[in-house]
C-alpha positions as a printed NumPy array, in Angstrom:
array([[-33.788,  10.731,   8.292],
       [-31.174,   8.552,   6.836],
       [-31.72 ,   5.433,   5.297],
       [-29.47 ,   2.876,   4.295],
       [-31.041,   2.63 ,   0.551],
       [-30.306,   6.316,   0.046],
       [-33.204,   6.199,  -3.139],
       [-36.03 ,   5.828,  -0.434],
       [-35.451,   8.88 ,   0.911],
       [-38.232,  11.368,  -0.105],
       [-35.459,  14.546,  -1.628],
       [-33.676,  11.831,  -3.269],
       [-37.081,  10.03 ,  -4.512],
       [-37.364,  13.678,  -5.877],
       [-34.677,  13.969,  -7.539],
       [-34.194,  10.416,  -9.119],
       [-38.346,  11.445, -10.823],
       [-36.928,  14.038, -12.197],
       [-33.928,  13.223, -13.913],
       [-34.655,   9.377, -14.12 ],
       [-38.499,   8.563, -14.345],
       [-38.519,   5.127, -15.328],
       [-34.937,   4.356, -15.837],
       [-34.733,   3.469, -19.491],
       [-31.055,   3.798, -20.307],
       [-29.624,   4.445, -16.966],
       [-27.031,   2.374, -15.279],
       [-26.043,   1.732, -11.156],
       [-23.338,  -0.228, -10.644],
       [-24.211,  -0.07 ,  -6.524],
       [-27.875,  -0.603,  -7.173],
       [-28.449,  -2.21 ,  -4.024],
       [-32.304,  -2.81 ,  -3.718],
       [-34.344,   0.174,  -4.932],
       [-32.802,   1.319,  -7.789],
       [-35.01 ,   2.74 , -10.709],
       [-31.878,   2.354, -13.444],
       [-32.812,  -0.075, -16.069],
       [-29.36 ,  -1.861, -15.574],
       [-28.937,  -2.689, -12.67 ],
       [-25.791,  -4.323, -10.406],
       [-24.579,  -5.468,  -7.318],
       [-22.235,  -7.594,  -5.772],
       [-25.117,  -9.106,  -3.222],
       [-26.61 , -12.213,  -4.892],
       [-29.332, -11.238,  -2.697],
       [-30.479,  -7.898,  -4.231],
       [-32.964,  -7.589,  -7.109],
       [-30.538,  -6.471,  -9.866],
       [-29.923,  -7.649, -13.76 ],
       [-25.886,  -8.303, -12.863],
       [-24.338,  -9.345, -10.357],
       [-20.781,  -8.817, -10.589],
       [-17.523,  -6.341,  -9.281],
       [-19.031,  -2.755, -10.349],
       [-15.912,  -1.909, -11.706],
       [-15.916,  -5.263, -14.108],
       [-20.029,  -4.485, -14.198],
       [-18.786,  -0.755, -15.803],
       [-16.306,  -2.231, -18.105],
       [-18.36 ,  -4.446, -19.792],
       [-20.835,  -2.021, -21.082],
       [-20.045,  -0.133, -24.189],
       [-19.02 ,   3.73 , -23.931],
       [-21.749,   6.148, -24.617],
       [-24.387,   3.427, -24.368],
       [-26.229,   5.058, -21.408],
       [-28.345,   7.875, -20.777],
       [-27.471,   8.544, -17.03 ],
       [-25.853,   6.871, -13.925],
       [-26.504,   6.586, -10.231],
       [-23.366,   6.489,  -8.454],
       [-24.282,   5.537,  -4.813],
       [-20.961,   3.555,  -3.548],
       [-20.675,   2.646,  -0.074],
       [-19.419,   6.041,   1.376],
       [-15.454,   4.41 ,   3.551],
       [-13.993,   1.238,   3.216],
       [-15.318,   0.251,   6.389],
       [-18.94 ,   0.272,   4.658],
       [-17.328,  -1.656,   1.775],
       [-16.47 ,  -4.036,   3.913],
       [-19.441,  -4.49 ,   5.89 ],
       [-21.887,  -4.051,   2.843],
       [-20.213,  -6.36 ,   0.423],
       [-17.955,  -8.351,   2.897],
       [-15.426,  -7.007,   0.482],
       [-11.791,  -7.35 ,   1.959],
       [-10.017,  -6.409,  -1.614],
       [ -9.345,  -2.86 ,  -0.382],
       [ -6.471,  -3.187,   1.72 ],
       [ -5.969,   0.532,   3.076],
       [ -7.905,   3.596,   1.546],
       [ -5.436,   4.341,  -1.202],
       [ -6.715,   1.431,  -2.831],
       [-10.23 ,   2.193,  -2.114],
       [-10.191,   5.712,  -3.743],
       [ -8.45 ,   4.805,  -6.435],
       [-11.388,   1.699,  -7.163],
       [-13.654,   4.211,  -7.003],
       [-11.763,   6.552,  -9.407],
       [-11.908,   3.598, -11.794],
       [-15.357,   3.38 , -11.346],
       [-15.424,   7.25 , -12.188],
       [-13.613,   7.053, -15.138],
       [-15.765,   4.092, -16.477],
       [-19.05 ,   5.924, -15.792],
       [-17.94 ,   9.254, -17.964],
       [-17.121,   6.467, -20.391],
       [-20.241,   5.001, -21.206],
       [-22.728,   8.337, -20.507],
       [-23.863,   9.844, -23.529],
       [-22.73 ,  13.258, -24.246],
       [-25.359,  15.985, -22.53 ],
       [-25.822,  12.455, -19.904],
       [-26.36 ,  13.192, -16.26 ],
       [-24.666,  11.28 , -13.416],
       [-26.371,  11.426, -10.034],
       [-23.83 ,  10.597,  -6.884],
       [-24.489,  10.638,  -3.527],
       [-22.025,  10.231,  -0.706],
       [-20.115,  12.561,   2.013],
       [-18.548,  14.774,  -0.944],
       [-19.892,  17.402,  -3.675],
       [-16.989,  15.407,  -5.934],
       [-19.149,  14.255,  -8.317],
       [-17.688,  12.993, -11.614],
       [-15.622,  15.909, -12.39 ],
       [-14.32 ,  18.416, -14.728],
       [-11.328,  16.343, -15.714],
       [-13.274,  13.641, -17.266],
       [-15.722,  15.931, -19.364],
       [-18.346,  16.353, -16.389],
       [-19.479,  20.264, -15.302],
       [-21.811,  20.392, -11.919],
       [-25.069,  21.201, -12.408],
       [-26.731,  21.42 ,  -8.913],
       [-25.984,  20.321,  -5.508],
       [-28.179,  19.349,  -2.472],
       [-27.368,  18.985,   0.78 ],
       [-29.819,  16.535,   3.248],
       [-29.008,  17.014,   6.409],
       [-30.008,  14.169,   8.732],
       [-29.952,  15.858,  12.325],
       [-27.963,  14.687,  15.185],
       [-25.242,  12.865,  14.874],
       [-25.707,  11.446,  11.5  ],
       [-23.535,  12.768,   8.839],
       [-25.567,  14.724,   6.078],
       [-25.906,  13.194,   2.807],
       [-24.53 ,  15.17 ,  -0.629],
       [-26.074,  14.813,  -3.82 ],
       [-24.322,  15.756,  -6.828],
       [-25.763,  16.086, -10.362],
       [-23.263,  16.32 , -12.929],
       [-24.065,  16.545, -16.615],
       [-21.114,  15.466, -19.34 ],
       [-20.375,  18.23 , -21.154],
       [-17.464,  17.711, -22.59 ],
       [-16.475,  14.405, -24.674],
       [-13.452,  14.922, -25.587],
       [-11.651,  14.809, -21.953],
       [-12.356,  11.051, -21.897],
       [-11.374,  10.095, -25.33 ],
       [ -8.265,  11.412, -24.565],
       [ -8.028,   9.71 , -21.359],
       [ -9.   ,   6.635, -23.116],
       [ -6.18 ,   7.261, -25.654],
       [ -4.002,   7.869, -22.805],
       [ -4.82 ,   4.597, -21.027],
       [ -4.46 ,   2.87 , -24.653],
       [ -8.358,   1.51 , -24.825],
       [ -9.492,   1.061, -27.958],
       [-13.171,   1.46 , -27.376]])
């Protein structure tokens, strides 16, 4: 069944053992309140996490190839943005996507090279190719009804040069 804190759910408890175990080194910027990443972050004051800050200003203020891995588990629309966080920044989905491109980019910034980024959502998007990421396996959880299924992407970073030449591009010196 679906669950709000996607990492409670038994595939995804699964997966996160065996690509995460105890978390050393891995960042989530959307930790929320079960998140096994060592760094933690989220804009509820509430939730358990080391940081509690923007993800996007979270992401930028860790230094590239300092982690291991990433969860990436955003809120899925704008409309869950904006009832998670209470978050009216977005003002129409353009601006949405392209915060959570930024957030992209940032996260294939500070994974190590041979790092793996886990992302869940309503898309097989992953990272992606263009910023040094290759695909790695896909699963599907399918939650019955009328619940939309649930898409896991693991993505591995193969390729460090794609973002140091987006970082050149974007005229970052780090």
């Amino acid at each position: 069944m679906p669950n709000k804190w996607s990492f409670l759910m038994g595939p995804v408890k699964k997966i996160l053992e065996r690509f995460v175990g105890a978390g050393v080194g891995w960042i989530d910027p959307f930790a929320g309140f079960n998140s096994p990443a060592e760094k933690t972050n989220d804009a509820n004051v509430e939730a358990p996490t080391t940081h509690h800050m923007d993800a996007l200003e979270f992401l930028k203020s860790l230094k590239s190839g300092s982690a291991k891995g990433a969860l990436y588990d955003p809120p899925y629309t704008i409309e869950m943005a904006k009832r998670r966080y209470n978050y009216m920044g977005y003002t129409d989905t353009a601006s949405f996507a392209t915060y959570m491109a930024n957030c992209k980019r940032e996260i294939a910034r500070i994974v190590e090279l041979g790092g793996v980024v886990i992302s869940l959502g309503w898309n097989s998007g992953g990272i992606g190719m263009k910023y040094g990421f290759e695909i790695e396996e896909i699963q599907l959880l399918p939650h019955g009804g009328h619940h939309y299924d649930t898409i896991v992407t693991i993505d591995r970073k193969t390729n460090e040069q794609k973002i140091i030449d987006w970082l050149a591009e974007s005229g970052d010196k780090e």
